[in-house]
MARKOLMAR-986398 format. One line per 8 residues: number of its first residue (from 1); their letters; for each residue x, z, y of C-alpha. Coordinates in steps of 0.5 Angstrom, whole numbers, plus 2048, in hexadecimal, padded with zeros to 3 digits. Layout:
<recs>
NUM = A = X,Z,Y  ...
</recs>
This chain:
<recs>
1 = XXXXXXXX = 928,7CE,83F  925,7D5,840  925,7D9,847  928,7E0,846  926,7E1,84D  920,7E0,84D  91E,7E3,847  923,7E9,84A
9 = XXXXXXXX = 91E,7E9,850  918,7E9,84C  919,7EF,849  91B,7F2,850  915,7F0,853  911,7F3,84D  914,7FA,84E  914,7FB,855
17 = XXXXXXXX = 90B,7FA,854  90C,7FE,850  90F,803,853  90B,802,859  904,803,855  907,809,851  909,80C,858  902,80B,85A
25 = XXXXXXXX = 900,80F,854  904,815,855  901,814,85D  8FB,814,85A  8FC,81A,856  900,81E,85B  8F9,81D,860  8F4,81E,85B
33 = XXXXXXXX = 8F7,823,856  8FC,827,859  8FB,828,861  8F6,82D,864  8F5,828,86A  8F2,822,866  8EE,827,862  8EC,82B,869
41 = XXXXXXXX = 8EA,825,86D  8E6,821,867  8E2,828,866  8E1,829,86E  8DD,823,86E  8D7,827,869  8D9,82D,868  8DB,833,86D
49 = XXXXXXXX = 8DD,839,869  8DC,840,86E  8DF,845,86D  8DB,84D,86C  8DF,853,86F  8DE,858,86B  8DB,85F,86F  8E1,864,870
57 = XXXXXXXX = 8E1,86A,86D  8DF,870,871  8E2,876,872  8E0,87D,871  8E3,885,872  8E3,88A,86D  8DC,88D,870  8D9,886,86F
65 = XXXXXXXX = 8DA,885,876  8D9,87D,877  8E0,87B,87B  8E1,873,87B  8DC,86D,87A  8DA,867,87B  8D6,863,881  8D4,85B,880
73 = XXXXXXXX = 8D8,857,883  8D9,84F,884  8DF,84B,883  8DF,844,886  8E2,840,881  8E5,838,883  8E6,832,87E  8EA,82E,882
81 = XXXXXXXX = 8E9,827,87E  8E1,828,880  8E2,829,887  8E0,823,88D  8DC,822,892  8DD,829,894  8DB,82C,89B  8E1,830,89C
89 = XXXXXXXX = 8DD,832,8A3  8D7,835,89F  8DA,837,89A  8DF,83C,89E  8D9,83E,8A3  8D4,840,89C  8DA,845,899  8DD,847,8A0
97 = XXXXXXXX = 8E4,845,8A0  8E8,83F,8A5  8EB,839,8A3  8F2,83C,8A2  8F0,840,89D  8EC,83B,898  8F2,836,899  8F7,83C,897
105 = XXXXXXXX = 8F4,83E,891  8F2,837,88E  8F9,835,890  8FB,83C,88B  8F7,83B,886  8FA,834,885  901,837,885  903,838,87F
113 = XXXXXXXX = 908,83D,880  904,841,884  8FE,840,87F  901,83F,878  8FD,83B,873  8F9,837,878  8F5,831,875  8F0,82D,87B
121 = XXXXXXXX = 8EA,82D,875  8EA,834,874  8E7,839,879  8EC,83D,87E  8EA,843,881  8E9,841,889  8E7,848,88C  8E5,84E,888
129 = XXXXXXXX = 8E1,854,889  8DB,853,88D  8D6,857,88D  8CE,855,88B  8CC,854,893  8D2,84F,894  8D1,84C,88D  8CA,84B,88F
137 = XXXXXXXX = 8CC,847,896  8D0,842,892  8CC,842,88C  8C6,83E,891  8CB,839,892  8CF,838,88B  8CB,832,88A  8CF,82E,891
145 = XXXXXXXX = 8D5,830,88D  8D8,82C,887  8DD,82F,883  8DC,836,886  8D8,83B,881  8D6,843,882  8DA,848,87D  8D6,84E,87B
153 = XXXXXXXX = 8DC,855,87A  8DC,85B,87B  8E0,860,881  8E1,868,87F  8DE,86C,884  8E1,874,884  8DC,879,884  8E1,87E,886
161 = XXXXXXXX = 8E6,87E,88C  8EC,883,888  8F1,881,883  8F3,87A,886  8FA,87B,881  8F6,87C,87A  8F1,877,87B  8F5,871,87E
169 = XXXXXXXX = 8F2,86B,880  8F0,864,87F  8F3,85D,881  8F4,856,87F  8F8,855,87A  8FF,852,87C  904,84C,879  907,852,875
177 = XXXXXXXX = 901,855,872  8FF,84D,870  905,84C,86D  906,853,86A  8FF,853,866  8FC,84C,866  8F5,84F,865  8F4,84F,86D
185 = XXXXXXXX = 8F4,848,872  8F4,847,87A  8F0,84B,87D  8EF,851,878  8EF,859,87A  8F4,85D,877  8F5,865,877  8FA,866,87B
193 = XXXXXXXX = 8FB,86D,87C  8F9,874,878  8F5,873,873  8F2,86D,875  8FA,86A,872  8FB,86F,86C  8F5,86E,869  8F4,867,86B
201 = XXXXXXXX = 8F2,863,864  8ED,868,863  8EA,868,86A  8E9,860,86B  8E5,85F,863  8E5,858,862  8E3,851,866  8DD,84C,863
209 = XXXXXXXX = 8DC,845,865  8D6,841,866  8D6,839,864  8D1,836,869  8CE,82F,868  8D0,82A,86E  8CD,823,870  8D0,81E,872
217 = XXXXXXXX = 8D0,820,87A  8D3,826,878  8CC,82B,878  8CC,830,873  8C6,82F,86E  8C6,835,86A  8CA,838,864  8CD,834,85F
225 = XXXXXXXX = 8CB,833,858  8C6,839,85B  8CB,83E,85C  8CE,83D,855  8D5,83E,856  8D4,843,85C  8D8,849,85C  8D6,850,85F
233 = XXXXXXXX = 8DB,854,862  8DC,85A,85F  8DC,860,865  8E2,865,866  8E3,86C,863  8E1,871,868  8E5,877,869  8E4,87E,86A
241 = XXXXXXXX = 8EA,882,86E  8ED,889,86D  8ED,88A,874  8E8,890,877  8E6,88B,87D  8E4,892,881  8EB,895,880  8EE,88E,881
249 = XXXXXXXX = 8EA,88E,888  8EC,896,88A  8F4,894,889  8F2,88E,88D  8F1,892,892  8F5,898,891  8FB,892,892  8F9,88F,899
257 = XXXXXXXX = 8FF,88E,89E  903,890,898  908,88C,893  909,88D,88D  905,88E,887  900,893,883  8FE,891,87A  8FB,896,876
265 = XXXXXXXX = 8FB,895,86F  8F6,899,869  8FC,89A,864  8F8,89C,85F  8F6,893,85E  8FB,890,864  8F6,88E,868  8F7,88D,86F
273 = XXXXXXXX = 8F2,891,873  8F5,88E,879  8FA,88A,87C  8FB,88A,883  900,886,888  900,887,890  8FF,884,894  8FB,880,891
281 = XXXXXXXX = 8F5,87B,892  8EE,879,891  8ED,874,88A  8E8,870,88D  8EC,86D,892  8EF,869,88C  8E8,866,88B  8E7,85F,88D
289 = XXXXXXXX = 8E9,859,891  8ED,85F,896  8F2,862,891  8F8,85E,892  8F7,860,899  8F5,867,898  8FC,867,892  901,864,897
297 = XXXXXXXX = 8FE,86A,89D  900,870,898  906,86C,895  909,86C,89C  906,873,89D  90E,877,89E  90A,87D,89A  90A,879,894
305 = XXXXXXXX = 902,87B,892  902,875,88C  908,879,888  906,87E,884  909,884,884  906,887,87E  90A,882,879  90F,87F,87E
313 = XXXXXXXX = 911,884,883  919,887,87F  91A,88E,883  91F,894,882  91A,898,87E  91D,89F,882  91C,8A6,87D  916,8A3,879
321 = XXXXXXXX = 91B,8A0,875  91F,8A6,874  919,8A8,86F  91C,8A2,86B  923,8A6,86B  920,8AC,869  91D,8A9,862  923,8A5,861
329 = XXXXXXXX = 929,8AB,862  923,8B0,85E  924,8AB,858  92B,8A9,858  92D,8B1,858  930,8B1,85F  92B,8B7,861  927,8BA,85E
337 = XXXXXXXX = 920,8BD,862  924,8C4,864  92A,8C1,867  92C,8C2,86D  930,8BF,872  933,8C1,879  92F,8BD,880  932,8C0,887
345 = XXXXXXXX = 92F,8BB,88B  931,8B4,886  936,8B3,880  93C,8B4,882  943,8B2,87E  949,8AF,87F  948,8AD,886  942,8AA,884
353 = XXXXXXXX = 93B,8AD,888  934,8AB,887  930,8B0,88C  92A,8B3,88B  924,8B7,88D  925,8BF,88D  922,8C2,886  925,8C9,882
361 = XXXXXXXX = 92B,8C7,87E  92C,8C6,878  926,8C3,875  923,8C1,86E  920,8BB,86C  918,8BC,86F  91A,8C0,875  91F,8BA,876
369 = XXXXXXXX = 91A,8B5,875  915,8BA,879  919,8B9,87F  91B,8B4,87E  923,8B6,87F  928,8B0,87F  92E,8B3,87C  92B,8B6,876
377 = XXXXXXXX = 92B,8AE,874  931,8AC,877  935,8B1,873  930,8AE,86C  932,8A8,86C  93A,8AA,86F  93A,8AD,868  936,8A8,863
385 = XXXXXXXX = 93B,8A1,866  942,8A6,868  943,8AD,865  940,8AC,85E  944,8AA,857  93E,8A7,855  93E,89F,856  945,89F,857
393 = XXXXXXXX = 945,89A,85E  941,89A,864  93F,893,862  93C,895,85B  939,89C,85F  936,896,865  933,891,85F  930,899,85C
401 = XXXXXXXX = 92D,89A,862  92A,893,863  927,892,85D  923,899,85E  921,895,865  91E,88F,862  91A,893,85C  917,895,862
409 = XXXXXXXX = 915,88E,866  91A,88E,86A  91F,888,86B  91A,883,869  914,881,869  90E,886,867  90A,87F,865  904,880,86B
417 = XXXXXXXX = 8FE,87A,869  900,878,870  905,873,873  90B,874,876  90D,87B,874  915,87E,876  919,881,872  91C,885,875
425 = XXXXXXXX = 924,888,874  927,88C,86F  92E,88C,86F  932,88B,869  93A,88C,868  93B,886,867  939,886,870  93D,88C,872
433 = XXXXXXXX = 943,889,86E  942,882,872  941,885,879  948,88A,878  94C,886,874  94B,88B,86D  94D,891,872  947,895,873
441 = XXXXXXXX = 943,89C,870  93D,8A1,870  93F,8A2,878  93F,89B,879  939,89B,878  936,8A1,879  930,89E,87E  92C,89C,878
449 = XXXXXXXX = 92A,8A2,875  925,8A3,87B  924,89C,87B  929,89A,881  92D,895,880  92C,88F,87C  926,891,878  920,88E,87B
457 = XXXXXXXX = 919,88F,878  912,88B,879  90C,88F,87B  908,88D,875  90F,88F,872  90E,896,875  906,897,873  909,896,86C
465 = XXXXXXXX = 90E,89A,86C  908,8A0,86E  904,89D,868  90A,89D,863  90A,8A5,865  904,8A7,865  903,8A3,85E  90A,8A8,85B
473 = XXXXXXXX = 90E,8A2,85A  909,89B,85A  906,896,85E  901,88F,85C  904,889,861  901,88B,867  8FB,885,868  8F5,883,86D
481 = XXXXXXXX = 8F0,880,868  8EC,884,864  8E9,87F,860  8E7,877,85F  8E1,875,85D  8E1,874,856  8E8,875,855  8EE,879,853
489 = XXXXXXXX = 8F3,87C,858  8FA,87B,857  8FD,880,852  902,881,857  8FC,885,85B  8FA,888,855  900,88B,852  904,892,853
497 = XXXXXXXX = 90B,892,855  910,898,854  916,89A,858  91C,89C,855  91A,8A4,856  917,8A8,852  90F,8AB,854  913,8B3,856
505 = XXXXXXXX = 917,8B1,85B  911,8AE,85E  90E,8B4,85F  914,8B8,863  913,8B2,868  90C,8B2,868  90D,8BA,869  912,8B8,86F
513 = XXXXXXXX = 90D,8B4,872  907,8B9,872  90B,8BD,875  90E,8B9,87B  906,8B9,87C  904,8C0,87B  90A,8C3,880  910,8BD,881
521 = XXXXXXXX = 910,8B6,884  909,8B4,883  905,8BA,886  900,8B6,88A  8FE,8B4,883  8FC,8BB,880  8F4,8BA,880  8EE,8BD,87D
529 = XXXXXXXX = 8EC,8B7,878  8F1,8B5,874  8F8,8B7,872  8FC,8B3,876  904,8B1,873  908,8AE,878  90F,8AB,87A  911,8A9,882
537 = XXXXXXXX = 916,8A5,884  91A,8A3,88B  91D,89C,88A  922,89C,88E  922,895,893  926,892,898  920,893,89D  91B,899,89B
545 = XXXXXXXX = 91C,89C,894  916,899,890  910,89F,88D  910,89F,886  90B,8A3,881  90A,8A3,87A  904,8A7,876  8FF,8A8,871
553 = XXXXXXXX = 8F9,8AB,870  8F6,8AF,86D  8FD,8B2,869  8FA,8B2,863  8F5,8AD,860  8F7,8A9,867  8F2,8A3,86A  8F6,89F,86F
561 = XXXXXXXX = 8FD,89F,870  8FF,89D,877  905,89A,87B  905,89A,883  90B,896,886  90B,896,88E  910,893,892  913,897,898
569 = XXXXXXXX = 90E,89D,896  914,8A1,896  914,8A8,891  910,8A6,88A  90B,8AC,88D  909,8A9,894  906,8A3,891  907,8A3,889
577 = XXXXXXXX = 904,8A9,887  8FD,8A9,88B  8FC,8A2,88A  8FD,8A3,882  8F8,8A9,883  8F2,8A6,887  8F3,8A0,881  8F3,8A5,87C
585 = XXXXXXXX = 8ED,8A8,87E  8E9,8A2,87F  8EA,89F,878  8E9,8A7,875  8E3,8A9,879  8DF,8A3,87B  8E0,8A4,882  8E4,8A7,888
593 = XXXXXXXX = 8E2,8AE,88A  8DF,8AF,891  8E7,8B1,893  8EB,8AD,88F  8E6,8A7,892  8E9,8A9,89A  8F0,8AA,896  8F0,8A2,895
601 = XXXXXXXX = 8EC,8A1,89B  8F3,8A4,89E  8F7,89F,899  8F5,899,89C  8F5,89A,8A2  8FC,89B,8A2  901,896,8A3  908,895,8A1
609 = XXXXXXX = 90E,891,8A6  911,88B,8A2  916,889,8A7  912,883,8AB  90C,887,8AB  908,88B,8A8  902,88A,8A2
</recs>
């Protein structure tokens, strides 16, 4: 009689070394095939594939005038499986450090979290950036320490002390950055800041490696296959600038012991001629292994002088924005440039009163901007959102009125090639009707038509709003870099931009600004060598009213258009309007002349009181 049992158990047993040996075989193919580390491990043994940095592109100004490059520097460089019978007391004495340090960093090199991506059979980085002399000290030693290896790379140097914003920095790359773009590993750099971020990709060109032979001691016997599957990095790009460092340099001096900001704008191409934010700081204190000491002192600072101003600063823009106001109640037909409108002392109306300074009354449109006269804008935006027919609510006036500000690069961003621009704030109506409860008019919110209230600006915005005018009704995006090497700039900083007002309401503004210089707000601004339009603004603040001008040179065929922004300065003509007239000579003449050399002697001397201190 058969077993059936036995047979069941036959079959049982088969199928269980079955299932073990095919086990074994997916193991195997796991192993082999799909992981890394068994592929890492078994190259190891022979092989060592050394990675070549690419030399970061250099930077220069509009004049050729280098600005950043590179230094060489040495990495030192780990593979944790290679390392044994290291004398940690040597080791530590030949590169400078304690104990501590080396046993913190090799417990954060195996840490995962910390350093993404970590295998103990590829090289980690140990401690970066060591200058040629102390690379030298080790490299006599390197043999005494197996698993340890010399990494050739580059650190920028500045051959300038000034524009610190525009040019940013560079640092190692963090968990963020290696798992955004998985082009960088552990101990890569990265631009952080200015153009240095924005232009990255263009900056940091292309890595190649080096397959090195190895015996079975693990020395290095020359190159695979004689460098046949070698790959040569391919250098970054290198940039020039649209900034006049001599310019930049005289804004930085110019704003000592101030806050606030200084841009200047060619508006014939957009290009910034310089960006200035105060307080600021010397670049070349983010170089090496001090910048994460030296960026945690400045970000302490309560100044604040790693915040860029120029992008990031949102200020009332005070009078300079009634010459938007202008062009907006010209082309919608609330005025016309002969209209007239009452001032005695402010705009008064219902109960409602918004001071100003004494001037004749009424006044025209020019005088009005000459002046600088509170009440004829107030009475112009009155009528366009609450005495006319024409849109038939005061929501469909206000959406008019905000689509003429956007049109003129407000309310968003310009698009700056620079890391992190504000926008600023345009209201629309659909904000007044949440604030009062859909119960609100043109005296509602009559502040915004002298740039009070809710309307916020950029300087850089500011700048441009002078460019657009000095263009009659056009603007290029506002940019920093004139060109990168053998390649085409966006055409976003190419290409022209059109407000919603016609070329012939832009003439009556600029007739307005070149009045306020010959005989109004802007006297100090009546020189010689140029014909000078120009438009103050006092920014009202809950301390000291903040100075304010913005202007153009010359009126017509205009060079620079420049915005100065200084907080607590007081009345646009104490700080604004002189310092815009000393940039605007620099850039213009080439130089300063004898007088105005004192002048700006006497500007940076002065400073203002900020609460706590003073700068």
């Amino acid at each position: 009689m058969k077993d059936f049992n036995l047979e069941k158990r036959k079959y049982i047993l088969a199928g269980a070394m079955v299932s073990i040996v095919l086990l074994y075989v997916l193991r195997l193919f796991s192993l082999q095939i799909l992981s890394d580390d068994y592929k890492k491990n078994a190259e190891s043994n022979a092989f060592l594939n050394q990675i070549q940095y690419p030399s970061r592109g250099v930077i220069y100004d509009r004049n050729g005038n280098l600005l950043v490059y590179n230094q060489p520097s040495y990495d030192i460089m780990v593979i944790m499986r290679e390392v044994h019978d290291l004398d940690t007391l040597d080791f530590c004495n030949s590169l400078g450090i304690d104990k501590e340090f080396f046993i913190s960093r090799m417990k954060i090199i195996k840490n995962r979290n910390m350093n993404p991506g970590y295998s103990q059979y590829t090289q980690q980085l140990f401690m970066d950036q060591l200058s040629v002399e102390e690379s030298s000290v080790f490299q006599e030693k390197l043999h005494n320490y197996s698993g340890f290896y010399l990494q050739k790379r580059s650190i920028r140097q500045y051959a300038t002390h000034h524009a610190a914003h525009v040019l940013g920095d560079v640092a190692e790359v963090s968990k963020g950055d290696m798992e955004e773009d998985d082009y960088y590993k552990s101990g890569d750099y990265i631009g952080k800041l200015g153009v240095e971020r924005s232009y990255e990709k263009e900056l940091r060109g292309e890595k190649g490696v080096q397959v090195l032979l190895r015996d079975a001691h693990g020395l290095i016997k020359g190159h695979y296959m004689d460098g046949q599957y070698d790959k040569m990095p391919v250098p970054g790009k290198n940039l020039t600038l649209t900034l006049d460092m001599e310019l930049q340099a005289l804004g930085e001096r110019l704003m000592e012991g101030k806050i606030g900001s200084i841009v200047a704008i060619e508006p014939e191409t957009g290009e910034i001629l310089c960006m200035v934010s105060a307080p600021n700081y010397d670049p070349s204190l983010m170089v090496g292994r001090k910048r994460g000491k030296n960026h945690l002192l400045l970000s302490k600072d309560e100044w604040k002088p790693l915040l860029n101003r120029s992008i990031m600063g949102q200020y009332p823009p005070g009078s300079t924005f009634k010459t938007s106001q202008a062009l907006t109640f010209l082309q919608e037909g609330v005025i016309t440039p002969e209209t007239a409108y009452p001032c005695y002392h402010g705009f008064v109306f219902r109960g409602l009163r918004v001071g100003c300074h004494g001037h004749a009354s009424p006044l025209s449109l020019v005088p009005a901007i000459a002046t600088s006269c509170n009440g004829y804008f107030c009475w112009g935006l009155y009528n366009m959102l609450g005495a006319r027919q024409k849109y038939g609510n005061v929501q469909t006036a206000m959406t008019t009125w905000k689509d003429y500000m956007v049109s003129m690069g407000f309310g968003y961003k310009l698009g700056v090639d620079l890391p992190g621009e504000k926008r600023g704030m345009i209201p629309n109506a659909q904000f007044y009707d949440k604030a009062y409860k859909n119960d609100w008019s043109g005296l509602t919110v009559i502040s915004i038509s002298i740039g009070q209230g809710e309307v916020t600006l950029t300087p850089l915005q500011i700048a441009n709003l002078g460019a657009t005018i000095a263009n009659r009704g056009t603007f290029i995006t506002p940019h920093v870099v004139k060109s990168i090497e053998g390649q085409e700039l966006d055409s976003l900083y190419t290409t022209p931009r059109r407000t919603l007002v016609d070329r012939q309401y832009y003439d009556v503004v600029v007739r307005g600004m070149r009045s306020a210089v010959q005989g109004g707000t802007c006297k100090a601004a009546n020189v010689s060598w140029a014909e000078i339009c120009g438009k103050t603004g006092t920014a009202q603040n809950r301390g000291h009213d903040h100075s304010v001008f913005m202007g153009f040179a010359p009126m017509n065929n205009p060079k620079i258009a420049i915005a100065v922004y200084v907080e607590n300065g007081g009345f646009g003509a104490t700080y604004g309007v002189p310092i815009g007239t000393l940039m605007m000579e620099q850039y213009l003449n080439g130089k300063l002349s004898a007088a105005s050399e004192a002048q700006a002697n006497s500007f940076q001397q002065r400073r203002i009181s900020y609460g706590s201190g003073s700068r």
